[in-house]
C-alpha positions as CSV (number, residue, x, y, z in Angstrom):
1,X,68.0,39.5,152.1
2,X,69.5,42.2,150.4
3,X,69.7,45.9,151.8
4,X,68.9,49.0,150.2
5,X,70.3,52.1,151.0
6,X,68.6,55.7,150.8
7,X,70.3,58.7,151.4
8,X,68.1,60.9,153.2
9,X,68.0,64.7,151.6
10,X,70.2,66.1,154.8
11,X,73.1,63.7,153.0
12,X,72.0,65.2,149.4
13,X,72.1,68.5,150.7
14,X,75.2,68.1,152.0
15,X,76.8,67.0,149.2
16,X,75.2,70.1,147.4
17,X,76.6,72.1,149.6
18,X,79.9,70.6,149.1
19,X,79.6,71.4,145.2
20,X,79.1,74.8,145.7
21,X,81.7,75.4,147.9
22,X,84.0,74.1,145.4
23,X,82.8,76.1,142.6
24,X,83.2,79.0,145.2
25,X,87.0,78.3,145.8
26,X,87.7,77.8,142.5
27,X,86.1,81.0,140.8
28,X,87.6,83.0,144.3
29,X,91.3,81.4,143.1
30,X,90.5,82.3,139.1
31,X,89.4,86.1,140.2
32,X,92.4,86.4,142.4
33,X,95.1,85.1,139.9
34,X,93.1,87.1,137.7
35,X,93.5,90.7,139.8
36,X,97.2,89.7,140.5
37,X,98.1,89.7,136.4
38,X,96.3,92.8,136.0
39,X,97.6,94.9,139.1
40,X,100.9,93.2,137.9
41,X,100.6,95.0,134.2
42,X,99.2,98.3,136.0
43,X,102.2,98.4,138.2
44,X,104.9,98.2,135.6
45,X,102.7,99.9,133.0
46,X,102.9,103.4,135.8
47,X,106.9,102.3,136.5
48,X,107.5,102.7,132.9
49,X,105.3,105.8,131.8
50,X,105.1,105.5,128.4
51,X,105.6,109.0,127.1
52,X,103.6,109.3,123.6
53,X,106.1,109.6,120.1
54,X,106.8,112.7,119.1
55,X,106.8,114.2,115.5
56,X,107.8,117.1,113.8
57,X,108.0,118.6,110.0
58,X,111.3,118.1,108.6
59,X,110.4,119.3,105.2
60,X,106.9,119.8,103.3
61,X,106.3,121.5,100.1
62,X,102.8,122.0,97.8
63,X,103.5,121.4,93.9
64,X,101.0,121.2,92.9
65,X,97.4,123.0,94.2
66,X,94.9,123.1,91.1
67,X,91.0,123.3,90.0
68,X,90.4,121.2,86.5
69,X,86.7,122.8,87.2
70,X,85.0,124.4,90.2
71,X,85.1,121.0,92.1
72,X,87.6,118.8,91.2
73,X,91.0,119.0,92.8
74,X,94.8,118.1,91.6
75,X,97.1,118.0,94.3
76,X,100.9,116.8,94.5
77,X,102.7,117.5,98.5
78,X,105.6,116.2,99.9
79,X,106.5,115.5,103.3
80,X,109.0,114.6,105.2
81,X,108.6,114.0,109.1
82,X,110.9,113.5,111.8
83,X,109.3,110.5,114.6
84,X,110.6,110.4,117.7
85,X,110.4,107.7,120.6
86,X,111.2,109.7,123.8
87,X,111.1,106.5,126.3
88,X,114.0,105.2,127.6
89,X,112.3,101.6,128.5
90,X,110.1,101.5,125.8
91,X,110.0,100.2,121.9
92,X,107.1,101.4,119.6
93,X,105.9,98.7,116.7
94,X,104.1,101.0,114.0
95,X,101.1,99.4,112.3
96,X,99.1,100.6,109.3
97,X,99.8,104.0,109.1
98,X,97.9,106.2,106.8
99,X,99.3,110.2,105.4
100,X,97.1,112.5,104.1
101,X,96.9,115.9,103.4
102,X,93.8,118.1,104.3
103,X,93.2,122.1,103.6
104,X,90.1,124.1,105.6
105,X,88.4,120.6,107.1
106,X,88.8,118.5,103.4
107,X,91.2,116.1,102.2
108,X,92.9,117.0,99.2
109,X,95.2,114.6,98.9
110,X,94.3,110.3,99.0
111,X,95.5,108.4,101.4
112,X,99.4,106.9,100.9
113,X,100.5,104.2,103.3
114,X,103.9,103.9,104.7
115,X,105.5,100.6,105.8
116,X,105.2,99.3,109.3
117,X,108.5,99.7,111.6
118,X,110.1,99.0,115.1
119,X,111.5,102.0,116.4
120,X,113.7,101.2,119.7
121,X,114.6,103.3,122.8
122,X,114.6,107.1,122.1
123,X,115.7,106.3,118.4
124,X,114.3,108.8,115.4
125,X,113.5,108.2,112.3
126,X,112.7,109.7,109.0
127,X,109.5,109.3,107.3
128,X,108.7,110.3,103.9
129,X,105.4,110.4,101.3
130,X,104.7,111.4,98.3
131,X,100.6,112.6,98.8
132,X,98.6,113.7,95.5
133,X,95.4,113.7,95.0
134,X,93.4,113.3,90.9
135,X,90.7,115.2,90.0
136,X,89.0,115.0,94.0
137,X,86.0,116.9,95.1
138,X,86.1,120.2,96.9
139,X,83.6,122.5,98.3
140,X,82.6,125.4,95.9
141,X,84.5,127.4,98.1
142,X,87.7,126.4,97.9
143,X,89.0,128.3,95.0
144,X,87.5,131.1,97.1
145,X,89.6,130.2,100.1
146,X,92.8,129.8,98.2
147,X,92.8,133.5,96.9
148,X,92.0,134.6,100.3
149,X,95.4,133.1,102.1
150,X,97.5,134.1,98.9
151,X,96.1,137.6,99.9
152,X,97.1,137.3,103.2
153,X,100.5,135.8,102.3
154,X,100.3,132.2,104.0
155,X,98.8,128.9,103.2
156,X,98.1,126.4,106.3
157,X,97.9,123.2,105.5
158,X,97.2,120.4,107.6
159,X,99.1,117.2,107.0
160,X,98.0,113.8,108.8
161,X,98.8,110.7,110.2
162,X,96.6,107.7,110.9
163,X,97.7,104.5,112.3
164,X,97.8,102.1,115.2
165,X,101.1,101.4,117.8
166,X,102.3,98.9,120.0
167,X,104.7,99.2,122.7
168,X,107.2,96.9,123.8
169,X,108.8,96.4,127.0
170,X,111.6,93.5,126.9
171,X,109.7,90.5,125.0
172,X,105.9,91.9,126.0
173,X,104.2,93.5,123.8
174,X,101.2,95.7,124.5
175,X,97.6,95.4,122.7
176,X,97.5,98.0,119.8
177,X,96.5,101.8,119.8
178,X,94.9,104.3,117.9
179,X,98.0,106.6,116.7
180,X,96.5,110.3,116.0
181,X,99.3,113.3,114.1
182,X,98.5,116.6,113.3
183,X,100.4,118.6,112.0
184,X,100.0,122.2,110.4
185,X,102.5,123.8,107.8
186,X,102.4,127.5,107.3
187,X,104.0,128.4,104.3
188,X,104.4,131.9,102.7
189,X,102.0,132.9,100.1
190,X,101.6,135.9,98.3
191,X,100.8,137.4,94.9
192,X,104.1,137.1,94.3
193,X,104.6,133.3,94.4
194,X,101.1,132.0,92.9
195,X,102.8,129.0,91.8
196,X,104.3,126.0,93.7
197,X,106.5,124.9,95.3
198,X,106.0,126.2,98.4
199,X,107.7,125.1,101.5
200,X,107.2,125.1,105.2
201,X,109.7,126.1,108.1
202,X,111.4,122.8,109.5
203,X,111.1,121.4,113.1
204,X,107.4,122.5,113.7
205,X,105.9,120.2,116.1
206,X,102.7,118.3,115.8
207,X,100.7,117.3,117.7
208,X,99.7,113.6,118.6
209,X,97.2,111.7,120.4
210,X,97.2,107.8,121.4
């Protein structure tokens, strides 16, 4: 006679159980391995303190600033900027970065990309573009605002940067970030000089966000 053999529900609970504590030890060992690579990065991310890049105006000039009617803008500026990387630990990868020129809030130049680059420990570099700008919408007012600063004898304009960075430490390298520049270029203009080029003082610093 054969025998048949049922496990009672104590044994199947058990063996639940069992399951469960398993899937316990092995989500507590994923969450701790976890924690350590993360607290690891945190650790030498503060050891490090990445200082952001620094920029400044080496030289900018305005050749061109023109209505072909109330609303439409010609534009030709150039620019060149000075980038910095203060760290002493730290590389910078540049990634899609964007220069534009903007006057009272609006763009008045497109956008003109410039090519990506490494820059390595507390190395500078050199960055120049040519920004125009064909026949581009303005505000009704910006003939209006014009006059008004070549009355008062200086034009600010705001020239820009927008792009992404990535730093490198050894043979890591970090998830990207949003790269901000600002920077503003006062250059003398009066009744007497109504015609480009006009130029900015060199080494003014921007300002920059990441």
């Amino acid at each position: 006679m054969s025998q048949v053999f049922v496990k009672s529900p104590k044994h199947c609970a058990q063996k639940g159980l069992n399951v469960n504590k398993l899937y316990k030890k092995l989500f507590f060992a994923f969450s701790t391995l976890f924690t350590s690579i993360l607290s690891l990065i945190l650790i030498i991310w503060l050891i490090l303190r990445p200082s952001k890049p620094e920029f400044s105006i080496r030289e900018a000039g305005v050749y061109q600033l023109s209505l072909s009617d109330p609303h439409l803008l010609n534009s030709s500026v150039q620019l060149t900027l000075l980038a910095k990387n203060p760290n002493q630990k730290l590389g910078i990868y540049y990634d899609e970065l964007q220069v534009y020129a903007a006057y009272k809030g609006q763009q008045i130049t497109t956008y003109t990309s410039l090519p990506p680059f490494y820059q390595g420990h507390q190395d500078s570099n050199l960055l120049t573009a040519s920004l125009v700008g064909s026949g581009l919408p303005v505000a009704p007012s910006f003939g209006y605002e014009v006059g008004r600063d070549q009355t008062a004898g200086q034009l600010f304009l705001n020239l820009k940067v927008n792009g992404r960075l990535r730093w490198k430490v050894g043979t890591w390298v970090s998830g990207s970030y949003r790269l901000n520049v600002d920077c503003v270029a006062v250059m003398a203009f009066g009744p007497a000089i109504p015609t480009g080029p006009l130029t900015s003082k060199q080494g003014i610093q921007c300002a920059t966000t990441v």
